[in-house]
PyMOL CGO cylinders between C-alpha atoms (Angstrom):
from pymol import cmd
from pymol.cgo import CYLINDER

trace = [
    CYLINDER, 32.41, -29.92, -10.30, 28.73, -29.52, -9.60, 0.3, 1, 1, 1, 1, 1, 1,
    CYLINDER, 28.73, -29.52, -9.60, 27.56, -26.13, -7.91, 0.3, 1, 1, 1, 1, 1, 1,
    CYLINDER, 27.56, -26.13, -7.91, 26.68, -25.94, -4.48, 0.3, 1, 1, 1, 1, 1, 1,
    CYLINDER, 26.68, -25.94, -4.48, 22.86, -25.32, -4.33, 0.3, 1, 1, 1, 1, 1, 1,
    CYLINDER, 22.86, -25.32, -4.33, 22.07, -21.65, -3.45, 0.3, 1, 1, 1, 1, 1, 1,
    CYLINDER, 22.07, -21.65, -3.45, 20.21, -20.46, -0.83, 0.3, 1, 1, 1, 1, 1, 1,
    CYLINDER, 20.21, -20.46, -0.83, 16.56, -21.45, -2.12, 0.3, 1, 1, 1, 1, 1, 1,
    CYLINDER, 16.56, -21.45, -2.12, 14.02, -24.40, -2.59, 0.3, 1, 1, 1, 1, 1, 1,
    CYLINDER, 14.02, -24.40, -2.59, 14.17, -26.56, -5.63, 0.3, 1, 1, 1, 1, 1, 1,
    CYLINDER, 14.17, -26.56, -5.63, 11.00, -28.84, -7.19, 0.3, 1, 1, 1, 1, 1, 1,
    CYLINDER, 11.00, -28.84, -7.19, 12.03, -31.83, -8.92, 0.3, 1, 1, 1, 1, 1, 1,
    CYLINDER, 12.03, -31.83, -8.92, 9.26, -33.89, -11.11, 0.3, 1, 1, 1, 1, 1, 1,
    CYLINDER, 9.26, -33.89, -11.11, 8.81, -37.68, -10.77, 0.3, 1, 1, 1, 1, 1, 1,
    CYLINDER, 8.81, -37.68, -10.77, 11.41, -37.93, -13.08, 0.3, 1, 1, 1, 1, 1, 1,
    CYLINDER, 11.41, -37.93, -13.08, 14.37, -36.29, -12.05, 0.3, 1, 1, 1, 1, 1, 1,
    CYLINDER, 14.37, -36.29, -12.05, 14.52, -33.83, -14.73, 0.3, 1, 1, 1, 1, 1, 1,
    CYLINDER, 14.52, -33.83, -14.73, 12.82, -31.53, -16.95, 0.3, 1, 1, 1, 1, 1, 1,
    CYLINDER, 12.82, -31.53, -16.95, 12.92, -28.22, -18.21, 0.3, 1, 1, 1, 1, 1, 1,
    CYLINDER, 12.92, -28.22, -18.21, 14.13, -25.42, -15.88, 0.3, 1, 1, 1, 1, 1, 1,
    CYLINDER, 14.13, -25.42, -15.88, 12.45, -22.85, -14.43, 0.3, 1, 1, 1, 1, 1, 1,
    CYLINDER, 12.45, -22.85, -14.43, 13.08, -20.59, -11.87, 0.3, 1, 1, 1, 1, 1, 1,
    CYLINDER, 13.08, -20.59, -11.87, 10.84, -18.65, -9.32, 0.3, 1, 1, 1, 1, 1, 1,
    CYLINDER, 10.84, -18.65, -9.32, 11.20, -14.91, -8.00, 0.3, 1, 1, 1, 1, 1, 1,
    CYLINDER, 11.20, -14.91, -8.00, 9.27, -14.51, -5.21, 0.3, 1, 1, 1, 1, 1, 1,
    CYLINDER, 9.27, -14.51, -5.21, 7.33, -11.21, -4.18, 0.3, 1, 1, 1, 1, 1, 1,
    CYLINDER, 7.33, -11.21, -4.18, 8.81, -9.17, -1.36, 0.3, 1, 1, 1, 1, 1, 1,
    CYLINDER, 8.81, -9.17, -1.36, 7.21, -10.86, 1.48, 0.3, 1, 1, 1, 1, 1, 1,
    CYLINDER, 7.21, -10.86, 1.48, 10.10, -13.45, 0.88, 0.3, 1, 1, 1, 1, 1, 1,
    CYLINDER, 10.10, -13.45, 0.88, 10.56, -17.25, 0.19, 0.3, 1, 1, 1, 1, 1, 1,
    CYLINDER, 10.56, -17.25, 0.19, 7.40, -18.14, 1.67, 0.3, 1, 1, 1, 1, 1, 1,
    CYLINDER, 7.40, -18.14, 1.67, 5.40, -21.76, 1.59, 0.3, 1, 1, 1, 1, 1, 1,
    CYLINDER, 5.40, -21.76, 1.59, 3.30, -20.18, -1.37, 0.3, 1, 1, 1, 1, 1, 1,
    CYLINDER, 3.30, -20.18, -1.37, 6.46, -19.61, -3.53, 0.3, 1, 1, 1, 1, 1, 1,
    CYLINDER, 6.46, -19.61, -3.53, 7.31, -23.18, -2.49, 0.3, 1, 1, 1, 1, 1, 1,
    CYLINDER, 7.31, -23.18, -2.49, 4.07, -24.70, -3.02, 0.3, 1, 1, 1, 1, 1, 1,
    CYLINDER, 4.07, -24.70, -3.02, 3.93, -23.38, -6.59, 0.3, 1, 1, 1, 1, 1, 1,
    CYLINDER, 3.93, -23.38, -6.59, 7.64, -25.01, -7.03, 0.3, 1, 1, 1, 1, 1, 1,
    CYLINDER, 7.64, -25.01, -7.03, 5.95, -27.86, -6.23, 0.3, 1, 1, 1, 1, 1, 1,
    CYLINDER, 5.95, -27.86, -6.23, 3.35, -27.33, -8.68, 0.3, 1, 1, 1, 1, 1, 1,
    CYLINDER, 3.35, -27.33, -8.68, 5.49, -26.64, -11.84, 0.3, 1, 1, 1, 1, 1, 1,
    CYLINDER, 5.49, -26.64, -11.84, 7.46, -29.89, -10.68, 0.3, 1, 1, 1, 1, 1, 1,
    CYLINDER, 7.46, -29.89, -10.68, 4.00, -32.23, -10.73, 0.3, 1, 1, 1, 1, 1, 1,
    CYLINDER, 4.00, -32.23, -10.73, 3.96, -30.45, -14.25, 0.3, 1, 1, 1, 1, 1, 1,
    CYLINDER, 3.96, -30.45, -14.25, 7.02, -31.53, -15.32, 0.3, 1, 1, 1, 1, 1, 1,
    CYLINDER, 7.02, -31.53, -15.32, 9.44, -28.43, -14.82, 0.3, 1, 1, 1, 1, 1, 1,
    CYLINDER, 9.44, -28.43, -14.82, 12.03, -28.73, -12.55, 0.3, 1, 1, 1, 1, 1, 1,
    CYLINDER, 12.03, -28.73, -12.55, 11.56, -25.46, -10.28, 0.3, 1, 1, 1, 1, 1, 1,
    CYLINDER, 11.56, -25.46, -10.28, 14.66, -23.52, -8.63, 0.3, 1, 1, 1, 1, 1, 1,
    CYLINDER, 14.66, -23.52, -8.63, 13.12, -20.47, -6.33, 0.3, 1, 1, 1, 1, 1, 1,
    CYLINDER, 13.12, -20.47, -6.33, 16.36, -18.96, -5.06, 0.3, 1, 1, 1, 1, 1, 1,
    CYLINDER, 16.36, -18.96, -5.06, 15.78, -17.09, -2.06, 0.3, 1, 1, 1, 1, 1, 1,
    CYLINDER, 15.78, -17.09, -2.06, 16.61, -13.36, -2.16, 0.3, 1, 1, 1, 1, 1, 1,
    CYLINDER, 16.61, -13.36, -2.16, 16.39, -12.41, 1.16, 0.3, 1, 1, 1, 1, 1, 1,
    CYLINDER, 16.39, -12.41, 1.16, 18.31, -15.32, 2.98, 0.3, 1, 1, 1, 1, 1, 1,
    CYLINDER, 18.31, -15.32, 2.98, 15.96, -16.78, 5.70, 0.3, 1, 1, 1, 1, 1, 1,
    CYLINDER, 15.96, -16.78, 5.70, 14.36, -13.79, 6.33, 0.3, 1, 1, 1, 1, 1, 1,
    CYLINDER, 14.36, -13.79, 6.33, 10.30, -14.05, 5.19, 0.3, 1, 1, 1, 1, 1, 1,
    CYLINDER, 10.30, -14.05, 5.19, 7.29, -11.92, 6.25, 0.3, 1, 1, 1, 1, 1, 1,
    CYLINDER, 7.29, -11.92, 6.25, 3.20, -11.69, 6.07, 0.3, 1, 1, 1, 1, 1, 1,
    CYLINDER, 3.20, -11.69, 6.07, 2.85, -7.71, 6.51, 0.3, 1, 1, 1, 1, 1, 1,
    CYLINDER, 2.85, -7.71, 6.51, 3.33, -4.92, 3.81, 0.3, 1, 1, 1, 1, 1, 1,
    CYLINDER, 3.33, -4.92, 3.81, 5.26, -2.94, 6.73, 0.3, 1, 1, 1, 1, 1, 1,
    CYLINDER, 5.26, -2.94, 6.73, 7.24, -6.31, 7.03, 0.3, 1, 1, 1, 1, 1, 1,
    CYLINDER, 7.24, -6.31, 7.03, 7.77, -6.52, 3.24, 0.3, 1, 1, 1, 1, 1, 1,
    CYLINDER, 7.77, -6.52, 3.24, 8.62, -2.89, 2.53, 0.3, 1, 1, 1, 1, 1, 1,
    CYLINDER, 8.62, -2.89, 2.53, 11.08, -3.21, 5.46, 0.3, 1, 1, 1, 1, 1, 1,
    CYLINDER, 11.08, -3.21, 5.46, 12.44, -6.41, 3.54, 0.3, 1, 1, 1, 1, 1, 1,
    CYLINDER, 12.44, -6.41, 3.54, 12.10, -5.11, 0.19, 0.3, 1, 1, 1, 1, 1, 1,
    CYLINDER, 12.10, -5.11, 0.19, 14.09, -1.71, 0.59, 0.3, 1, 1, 1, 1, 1, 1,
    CYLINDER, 14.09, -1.71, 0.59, 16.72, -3.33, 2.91, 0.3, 1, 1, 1, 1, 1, 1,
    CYLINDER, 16.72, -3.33, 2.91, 17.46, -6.00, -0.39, 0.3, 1, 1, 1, 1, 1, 1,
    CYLINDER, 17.46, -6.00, -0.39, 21.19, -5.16, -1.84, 0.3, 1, 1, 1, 1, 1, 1,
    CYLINDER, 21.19, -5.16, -1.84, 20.48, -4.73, -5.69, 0.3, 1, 1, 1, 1, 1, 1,
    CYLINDER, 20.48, -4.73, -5.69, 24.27, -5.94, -6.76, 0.3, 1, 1, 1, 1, 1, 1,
    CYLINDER, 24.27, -5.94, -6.76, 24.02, -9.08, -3.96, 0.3, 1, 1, 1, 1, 1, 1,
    CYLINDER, 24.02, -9.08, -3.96, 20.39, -9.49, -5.84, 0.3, 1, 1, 1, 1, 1, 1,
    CYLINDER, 20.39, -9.49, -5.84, 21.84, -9.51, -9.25, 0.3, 1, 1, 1, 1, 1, 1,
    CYLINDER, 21.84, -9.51, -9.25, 24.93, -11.89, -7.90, 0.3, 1, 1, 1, 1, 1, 1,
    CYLINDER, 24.93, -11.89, -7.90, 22.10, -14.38, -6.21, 0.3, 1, 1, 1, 1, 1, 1,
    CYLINDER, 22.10, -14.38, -6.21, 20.44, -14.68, -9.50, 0.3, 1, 1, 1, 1, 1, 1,
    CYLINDER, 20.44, -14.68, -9.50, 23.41, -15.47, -11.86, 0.3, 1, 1, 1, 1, 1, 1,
    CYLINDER, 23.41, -15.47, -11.86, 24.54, -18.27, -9.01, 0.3, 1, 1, 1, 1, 1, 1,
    CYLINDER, 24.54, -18.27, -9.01, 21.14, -19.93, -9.29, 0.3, 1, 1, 1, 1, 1, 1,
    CYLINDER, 21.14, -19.93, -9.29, 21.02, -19.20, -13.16, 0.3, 1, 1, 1, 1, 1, 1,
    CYLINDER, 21.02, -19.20, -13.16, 24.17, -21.21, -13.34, 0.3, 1, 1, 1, 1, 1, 1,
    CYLINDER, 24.17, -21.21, -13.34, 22.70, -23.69, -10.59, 0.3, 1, 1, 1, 1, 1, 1,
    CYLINDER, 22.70, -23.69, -10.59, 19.50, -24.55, -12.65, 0.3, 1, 1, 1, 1, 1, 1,
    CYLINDER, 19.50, -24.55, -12.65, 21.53, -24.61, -16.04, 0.3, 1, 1, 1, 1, 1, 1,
    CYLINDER, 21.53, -24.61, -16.04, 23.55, -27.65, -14.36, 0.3, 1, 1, 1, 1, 1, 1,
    CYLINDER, 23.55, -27.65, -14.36, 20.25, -29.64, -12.97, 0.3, 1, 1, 1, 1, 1, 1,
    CYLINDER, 20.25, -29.64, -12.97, 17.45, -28.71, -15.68, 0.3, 1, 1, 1, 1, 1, 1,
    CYLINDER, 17.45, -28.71, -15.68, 17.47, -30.54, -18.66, 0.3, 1, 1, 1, 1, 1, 1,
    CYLINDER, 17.47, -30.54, -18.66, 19.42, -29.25, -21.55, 0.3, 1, 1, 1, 1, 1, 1,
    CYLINDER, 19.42, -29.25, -21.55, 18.12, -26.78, -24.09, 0.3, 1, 1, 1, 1, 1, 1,
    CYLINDER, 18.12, -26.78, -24.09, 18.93, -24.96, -26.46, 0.3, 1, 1, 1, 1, 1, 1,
    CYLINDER, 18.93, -24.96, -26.46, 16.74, -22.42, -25.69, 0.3, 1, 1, 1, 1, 1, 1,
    CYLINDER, 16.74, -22.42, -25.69, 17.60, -21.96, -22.14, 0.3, 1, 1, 1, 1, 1, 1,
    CYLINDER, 17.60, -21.96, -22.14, 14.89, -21.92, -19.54, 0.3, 1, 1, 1, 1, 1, 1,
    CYLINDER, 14.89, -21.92, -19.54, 12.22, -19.63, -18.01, 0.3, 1, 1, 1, 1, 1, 1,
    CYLINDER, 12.22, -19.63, -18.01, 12.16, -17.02, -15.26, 0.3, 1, 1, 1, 1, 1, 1,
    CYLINDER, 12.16, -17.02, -15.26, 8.51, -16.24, -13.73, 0.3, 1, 1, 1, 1, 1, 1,
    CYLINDER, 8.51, -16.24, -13.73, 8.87, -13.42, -11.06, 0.3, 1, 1, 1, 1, 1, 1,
    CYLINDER, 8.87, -13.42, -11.06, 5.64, -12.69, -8.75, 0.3, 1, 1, 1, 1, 1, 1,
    CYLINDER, 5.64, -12.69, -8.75, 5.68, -8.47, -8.34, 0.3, 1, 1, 1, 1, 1, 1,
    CYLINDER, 5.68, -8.47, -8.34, 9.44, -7.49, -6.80, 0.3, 1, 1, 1, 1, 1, 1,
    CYLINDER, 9.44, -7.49, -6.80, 10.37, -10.97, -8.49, 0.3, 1, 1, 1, 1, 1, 1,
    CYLINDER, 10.37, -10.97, -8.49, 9.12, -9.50, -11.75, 0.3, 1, 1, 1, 1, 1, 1,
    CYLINDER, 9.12, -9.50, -11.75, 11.28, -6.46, -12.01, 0.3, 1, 1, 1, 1, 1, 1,
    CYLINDER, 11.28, -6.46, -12.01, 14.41, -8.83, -11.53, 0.3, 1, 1, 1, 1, 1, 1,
    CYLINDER, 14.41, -8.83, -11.53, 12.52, -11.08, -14.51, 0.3, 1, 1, 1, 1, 1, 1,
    CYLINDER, 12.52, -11.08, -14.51, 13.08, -8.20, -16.20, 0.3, 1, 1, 1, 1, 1, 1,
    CYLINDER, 13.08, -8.20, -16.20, 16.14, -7.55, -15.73, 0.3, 1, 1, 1, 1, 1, 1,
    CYLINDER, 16.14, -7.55, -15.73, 17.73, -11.07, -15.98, 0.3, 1, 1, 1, 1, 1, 1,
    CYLINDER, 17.73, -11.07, -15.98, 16.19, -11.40, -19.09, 0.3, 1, 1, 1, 1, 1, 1,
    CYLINDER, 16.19, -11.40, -19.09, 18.72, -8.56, -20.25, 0.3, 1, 1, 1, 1, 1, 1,
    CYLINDER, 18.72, -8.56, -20.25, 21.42, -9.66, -18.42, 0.3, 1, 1, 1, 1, 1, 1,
    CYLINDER, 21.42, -9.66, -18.42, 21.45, -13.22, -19.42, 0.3, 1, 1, 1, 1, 1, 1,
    CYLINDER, 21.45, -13.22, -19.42, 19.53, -13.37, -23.08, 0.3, 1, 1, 1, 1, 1, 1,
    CYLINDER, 19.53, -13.37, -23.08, 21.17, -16.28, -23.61, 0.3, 1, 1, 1, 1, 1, 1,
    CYLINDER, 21.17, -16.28, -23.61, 19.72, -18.21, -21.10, 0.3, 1, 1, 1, 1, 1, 1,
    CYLINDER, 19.72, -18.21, -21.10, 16.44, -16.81, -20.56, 0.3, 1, 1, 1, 1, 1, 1,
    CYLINDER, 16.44, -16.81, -20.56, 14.08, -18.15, -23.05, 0.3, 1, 1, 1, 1, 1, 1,
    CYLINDER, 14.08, -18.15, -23.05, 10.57, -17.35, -21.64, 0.3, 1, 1, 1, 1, 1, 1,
    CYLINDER, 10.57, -17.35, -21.64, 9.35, -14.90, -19.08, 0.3, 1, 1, 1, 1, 1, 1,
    CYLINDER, 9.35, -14.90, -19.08, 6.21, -15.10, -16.93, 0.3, 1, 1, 1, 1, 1, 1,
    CYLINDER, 6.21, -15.10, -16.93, 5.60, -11.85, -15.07, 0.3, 1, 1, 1, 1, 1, 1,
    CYLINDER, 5.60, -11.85, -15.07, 2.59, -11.77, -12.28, 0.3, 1, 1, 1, 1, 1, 1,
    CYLINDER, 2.59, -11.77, -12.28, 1.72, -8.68, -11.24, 0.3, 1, 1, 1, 1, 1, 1,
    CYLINDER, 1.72, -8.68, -11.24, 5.08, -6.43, -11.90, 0.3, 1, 1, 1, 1, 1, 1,
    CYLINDER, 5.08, -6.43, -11.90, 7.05, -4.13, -14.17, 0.3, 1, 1, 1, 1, 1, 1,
    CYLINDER, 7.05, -4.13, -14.17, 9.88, -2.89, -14.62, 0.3, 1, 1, 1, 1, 1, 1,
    CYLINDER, 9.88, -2.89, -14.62, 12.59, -1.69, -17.02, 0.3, 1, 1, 1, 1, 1, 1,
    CYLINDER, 12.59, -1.69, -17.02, 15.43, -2.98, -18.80, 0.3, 1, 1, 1, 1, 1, 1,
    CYLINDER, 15.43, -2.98, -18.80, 17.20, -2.42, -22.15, 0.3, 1, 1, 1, 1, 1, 1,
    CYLINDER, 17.20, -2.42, -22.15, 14.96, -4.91, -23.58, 0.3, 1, 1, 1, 1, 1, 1,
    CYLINDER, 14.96, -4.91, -23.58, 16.49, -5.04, -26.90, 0.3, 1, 1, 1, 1, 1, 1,
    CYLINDER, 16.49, -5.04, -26.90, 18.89, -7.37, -25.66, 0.3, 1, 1, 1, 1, 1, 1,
    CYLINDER, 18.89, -7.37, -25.66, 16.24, -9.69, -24.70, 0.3, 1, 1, 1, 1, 1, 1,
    CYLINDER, 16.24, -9.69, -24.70, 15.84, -12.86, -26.54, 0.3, 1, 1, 1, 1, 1, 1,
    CYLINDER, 15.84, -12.86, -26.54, 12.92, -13.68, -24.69, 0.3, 1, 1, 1, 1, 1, 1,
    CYLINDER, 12.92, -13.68, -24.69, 9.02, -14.00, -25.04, 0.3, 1, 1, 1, 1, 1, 1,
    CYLINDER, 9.02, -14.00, -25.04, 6.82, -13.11, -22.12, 0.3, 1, 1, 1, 1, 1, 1,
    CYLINDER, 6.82, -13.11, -22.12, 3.75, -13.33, -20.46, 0.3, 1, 1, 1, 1, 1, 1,
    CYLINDER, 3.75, -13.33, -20.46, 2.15, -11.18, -18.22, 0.3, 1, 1, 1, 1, 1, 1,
    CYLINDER, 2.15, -11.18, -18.22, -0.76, -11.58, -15.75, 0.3, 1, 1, 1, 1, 1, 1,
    CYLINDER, -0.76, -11.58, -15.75, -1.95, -8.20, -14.37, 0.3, 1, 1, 1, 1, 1, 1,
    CYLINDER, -1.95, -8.20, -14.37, -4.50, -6.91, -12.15, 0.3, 1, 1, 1, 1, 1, 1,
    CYLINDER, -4.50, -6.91, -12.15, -7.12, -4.67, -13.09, 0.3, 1, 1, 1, 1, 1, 1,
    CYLINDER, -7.12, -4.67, -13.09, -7.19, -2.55, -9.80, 0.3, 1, 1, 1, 1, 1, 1,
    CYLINDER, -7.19, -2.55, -9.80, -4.01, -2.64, -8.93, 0.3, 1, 1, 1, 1, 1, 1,
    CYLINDER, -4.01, -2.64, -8.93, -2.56, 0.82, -6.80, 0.3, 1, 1, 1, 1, 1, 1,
    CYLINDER, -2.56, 0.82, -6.80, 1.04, -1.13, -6.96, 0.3, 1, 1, 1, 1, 1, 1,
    CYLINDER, 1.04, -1.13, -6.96, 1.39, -1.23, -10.73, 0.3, 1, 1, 1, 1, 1, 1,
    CYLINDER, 1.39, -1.23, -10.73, -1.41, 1.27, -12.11, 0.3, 1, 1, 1, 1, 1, 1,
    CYLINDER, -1.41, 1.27, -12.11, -2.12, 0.43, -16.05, 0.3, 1, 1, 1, 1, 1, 1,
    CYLINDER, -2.12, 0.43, -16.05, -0.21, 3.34, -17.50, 0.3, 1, 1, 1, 1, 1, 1,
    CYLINDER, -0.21, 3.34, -17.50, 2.83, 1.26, -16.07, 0.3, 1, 1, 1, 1, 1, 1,
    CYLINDER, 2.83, 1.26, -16.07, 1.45, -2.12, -17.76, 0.3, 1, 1, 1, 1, 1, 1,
    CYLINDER, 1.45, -2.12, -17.76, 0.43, -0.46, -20.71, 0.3, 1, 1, 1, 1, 1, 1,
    CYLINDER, 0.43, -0.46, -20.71, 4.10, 0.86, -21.11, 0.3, 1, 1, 1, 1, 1, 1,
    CYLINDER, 4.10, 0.86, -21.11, 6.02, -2.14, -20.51, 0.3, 1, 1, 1, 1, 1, 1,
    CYLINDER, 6.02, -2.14, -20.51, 3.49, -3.66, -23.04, 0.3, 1, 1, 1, 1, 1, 1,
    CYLINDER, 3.49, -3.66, -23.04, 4.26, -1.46, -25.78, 0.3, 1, 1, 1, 1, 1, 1,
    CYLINDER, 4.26, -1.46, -25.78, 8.43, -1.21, -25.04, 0.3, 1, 1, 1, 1, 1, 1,
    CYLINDER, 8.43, -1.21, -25.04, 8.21, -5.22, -24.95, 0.3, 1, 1, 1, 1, 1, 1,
    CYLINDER, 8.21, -5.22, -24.95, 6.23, -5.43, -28.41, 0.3, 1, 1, 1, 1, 1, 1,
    CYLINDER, 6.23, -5.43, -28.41, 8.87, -2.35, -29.97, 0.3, 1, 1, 1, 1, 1, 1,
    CYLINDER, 8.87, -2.35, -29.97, 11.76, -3.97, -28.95, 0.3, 1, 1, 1, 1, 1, 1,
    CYLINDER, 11.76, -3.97, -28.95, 10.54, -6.92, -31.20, 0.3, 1, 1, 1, 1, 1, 1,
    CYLINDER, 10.54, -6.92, -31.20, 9.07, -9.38, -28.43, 0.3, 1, 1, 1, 1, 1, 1,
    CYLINDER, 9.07, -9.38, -28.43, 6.23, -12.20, -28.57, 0.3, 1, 1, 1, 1, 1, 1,
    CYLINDER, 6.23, -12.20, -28.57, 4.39, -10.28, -25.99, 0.3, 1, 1, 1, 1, 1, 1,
    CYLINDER, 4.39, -10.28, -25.99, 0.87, -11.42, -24.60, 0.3, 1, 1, 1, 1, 1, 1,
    CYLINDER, 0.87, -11.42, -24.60, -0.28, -9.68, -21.16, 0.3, 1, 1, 1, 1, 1, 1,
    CYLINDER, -0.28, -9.68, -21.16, -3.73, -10.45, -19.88, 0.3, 1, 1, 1, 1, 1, 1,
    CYLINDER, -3.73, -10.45, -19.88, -5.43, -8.15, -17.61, 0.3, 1, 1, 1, 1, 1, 1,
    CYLINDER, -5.43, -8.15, -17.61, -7.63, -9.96, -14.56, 0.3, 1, 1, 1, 1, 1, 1,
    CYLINDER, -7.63, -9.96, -14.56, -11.52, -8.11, -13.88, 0.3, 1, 1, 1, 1, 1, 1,
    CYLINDER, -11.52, -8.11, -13.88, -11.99, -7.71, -10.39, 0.3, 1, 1, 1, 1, 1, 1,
    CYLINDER, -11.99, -7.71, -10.39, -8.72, -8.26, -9.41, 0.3, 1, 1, 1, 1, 1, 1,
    CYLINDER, -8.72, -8.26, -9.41, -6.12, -6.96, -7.29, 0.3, 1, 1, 1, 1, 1, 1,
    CYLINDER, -6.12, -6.96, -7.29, -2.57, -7.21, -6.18, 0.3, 1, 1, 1, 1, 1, 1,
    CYLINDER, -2.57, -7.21, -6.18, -1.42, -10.68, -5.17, 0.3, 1, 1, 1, 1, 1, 1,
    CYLINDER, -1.42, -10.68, -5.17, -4.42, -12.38, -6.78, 0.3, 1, 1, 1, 1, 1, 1,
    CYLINDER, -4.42, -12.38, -6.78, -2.50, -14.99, -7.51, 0.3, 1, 1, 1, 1, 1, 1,
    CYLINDER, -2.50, -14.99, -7.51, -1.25, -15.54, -4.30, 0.3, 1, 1, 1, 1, 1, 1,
    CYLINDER, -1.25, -15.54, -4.30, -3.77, -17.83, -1.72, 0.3, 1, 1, 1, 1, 1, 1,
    CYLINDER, -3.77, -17.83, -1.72, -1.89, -17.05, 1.82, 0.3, 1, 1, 1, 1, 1, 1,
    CYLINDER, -1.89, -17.05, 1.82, -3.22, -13.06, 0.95, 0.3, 1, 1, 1, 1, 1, 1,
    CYLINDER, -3.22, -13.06, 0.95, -7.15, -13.79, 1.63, 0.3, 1, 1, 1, 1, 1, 1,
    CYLINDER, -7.15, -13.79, 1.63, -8.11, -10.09, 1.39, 0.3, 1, 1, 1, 1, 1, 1,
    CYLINDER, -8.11, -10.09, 1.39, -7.04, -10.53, -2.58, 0.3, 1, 1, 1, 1, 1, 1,
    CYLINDER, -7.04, -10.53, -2.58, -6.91, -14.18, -3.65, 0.3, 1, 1, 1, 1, 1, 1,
    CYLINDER, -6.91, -14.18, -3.65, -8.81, -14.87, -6.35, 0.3, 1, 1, 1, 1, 1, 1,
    CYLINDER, -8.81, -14.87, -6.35, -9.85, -18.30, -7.05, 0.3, 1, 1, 1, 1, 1, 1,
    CYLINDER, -9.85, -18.30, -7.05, -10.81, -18.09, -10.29, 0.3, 1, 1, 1, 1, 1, 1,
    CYLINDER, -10.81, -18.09, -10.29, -8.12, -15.66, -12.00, 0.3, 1, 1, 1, 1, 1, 1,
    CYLINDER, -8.12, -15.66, -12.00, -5.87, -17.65, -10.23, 0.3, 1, 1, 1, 1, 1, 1,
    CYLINDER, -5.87, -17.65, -10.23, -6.55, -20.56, -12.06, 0.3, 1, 1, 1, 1, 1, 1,
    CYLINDER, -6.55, -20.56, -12.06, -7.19, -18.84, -15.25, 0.3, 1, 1, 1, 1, 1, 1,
    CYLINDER, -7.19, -18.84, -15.25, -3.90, -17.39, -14.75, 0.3, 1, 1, 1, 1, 1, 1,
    CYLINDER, -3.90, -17.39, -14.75, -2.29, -20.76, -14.47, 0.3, 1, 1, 1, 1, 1, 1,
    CYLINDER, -2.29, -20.76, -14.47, -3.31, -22.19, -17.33, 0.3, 1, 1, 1, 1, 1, 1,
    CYLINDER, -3.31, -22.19, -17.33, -2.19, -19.96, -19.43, 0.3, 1, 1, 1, 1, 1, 1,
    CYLINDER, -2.19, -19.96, -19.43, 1.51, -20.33, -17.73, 0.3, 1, 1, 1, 1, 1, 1,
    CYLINDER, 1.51, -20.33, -17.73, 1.80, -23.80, -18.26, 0.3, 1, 1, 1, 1, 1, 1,
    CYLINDER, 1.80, -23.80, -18.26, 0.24, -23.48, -22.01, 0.3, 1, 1, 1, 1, 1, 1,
    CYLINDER, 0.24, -23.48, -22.01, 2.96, -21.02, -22.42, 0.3, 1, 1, 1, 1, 1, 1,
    CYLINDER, 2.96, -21.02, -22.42, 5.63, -22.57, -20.88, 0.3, 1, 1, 1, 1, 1, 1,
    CYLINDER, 5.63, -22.57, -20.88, 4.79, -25.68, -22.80, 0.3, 1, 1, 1, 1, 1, 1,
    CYLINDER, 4.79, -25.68, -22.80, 5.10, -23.75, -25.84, 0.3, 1, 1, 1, 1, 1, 1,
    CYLINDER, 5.10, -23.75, -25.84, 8.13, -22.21, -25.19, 0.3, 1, 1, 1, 1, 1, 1,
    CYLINDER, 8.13, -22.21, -25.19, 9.96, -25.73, -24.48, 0.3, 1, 1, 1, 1, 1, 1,
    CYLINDER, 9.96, -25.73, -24.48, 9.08, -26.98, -27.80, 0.3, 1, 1, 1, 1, 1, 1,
    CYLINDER, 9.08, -26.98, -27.80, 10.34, -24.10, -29.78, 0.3, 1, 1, 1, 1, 1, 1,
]
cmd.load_cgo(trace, "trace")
């Protein structure tokens, strides 16, 4: 019996199927960028499962987000995730090497994480702006990281770290850092930080990479 869908927003490509991939947003929520960038991998060929962390609830202020953010239930978190894990593993095309997991800043730490929890699912991970820590030895992953270079949310020592730990821990790890960037450079609803340019850098290399890692 198929699974109900989670609470979330799926992308599905012309075709009705594809490779899975699914989207954690950044702590202002669920919002019509996460969406819109769903939509995106779908046109690509993926199909896209954002599941939404936060229920409903979405926000454009950082008071609003760290009001959000803190207020988030880690084990609920953790129990959302493996729900649309198992969601996406019944609509994505099958593969052997399970699917990926980008995660935009607080979706990044639970990249992390997943990719622990569930190595045999996670085949790929795309992190944008966000660290974190994990026993990453029982990763099976490879990953991806797009950081900023002035960035008072994730300074470089923390990049640098989760760099090296990645890389000892035996991981394809390749982490490009953005000049004259900031947090949420990625992102185009945050105007004071968008950036045009590294954002479309930034997405090239995701889809090169994700394209890689389905044919592995």
């Amino acid at each position: 019996m198929a699974q109900t869908q989670p609470d979330g927003y799926l992308a599905l490509p012309a075709t009705g199927k594809g490779p899975g991939i699914l989207v954690l947003h950044a702590w202002w929520g669920l919002n019509d960028t996460i969406k819109a960038f769903c939509t995106q991998l779908a046109t690509a060929g993926f199909v896209a499962f954002a599941p939404d962390l936060y229920h409903g609830q979405v926000t454009d202020t950082i008071p609003g987000a760290e009001t959000l953010s803190q207020a988030l239930d880690d084990h609920q978190a953790k129990a959302d995730l493996a729900a649309a894990v198992q969601f996406l593993n019944e609509h994505a095309q099958p593969s052997d090497q399970g699917f990926a997991v980008i995660g935009f800043s607080l979706g990044a730490y639970y990249a992390l994480e997943l990719a622990a929890a569930d190595p045999e699912h996670i085949r790929s991970v795309v992190l944008f702006y966000g660290t974190g820590g994990a026993d990453f030895n029982n990763s099976k992953a490879a990953y991806l990281g797009h950081f900023a270079e002035n960035d008072p949310y994730e300074p470089q020592p923390n990049v640098d770290w989760l760099e090296e730990s990645l890389k000892k821990a035996g991981h394809s790890v390749t982490f490009f850092r953005y000049p004259g960037t900031g947090h949420w450079f990625f992102e185009p609803d945050r105007l004071d930080a968008y950036n045009q340019a590294a954002a479309n850098l930034a997405w090239e290399r995701t889809l090169a990479f994700l394209k890689n890692s389905d044919t592995v």
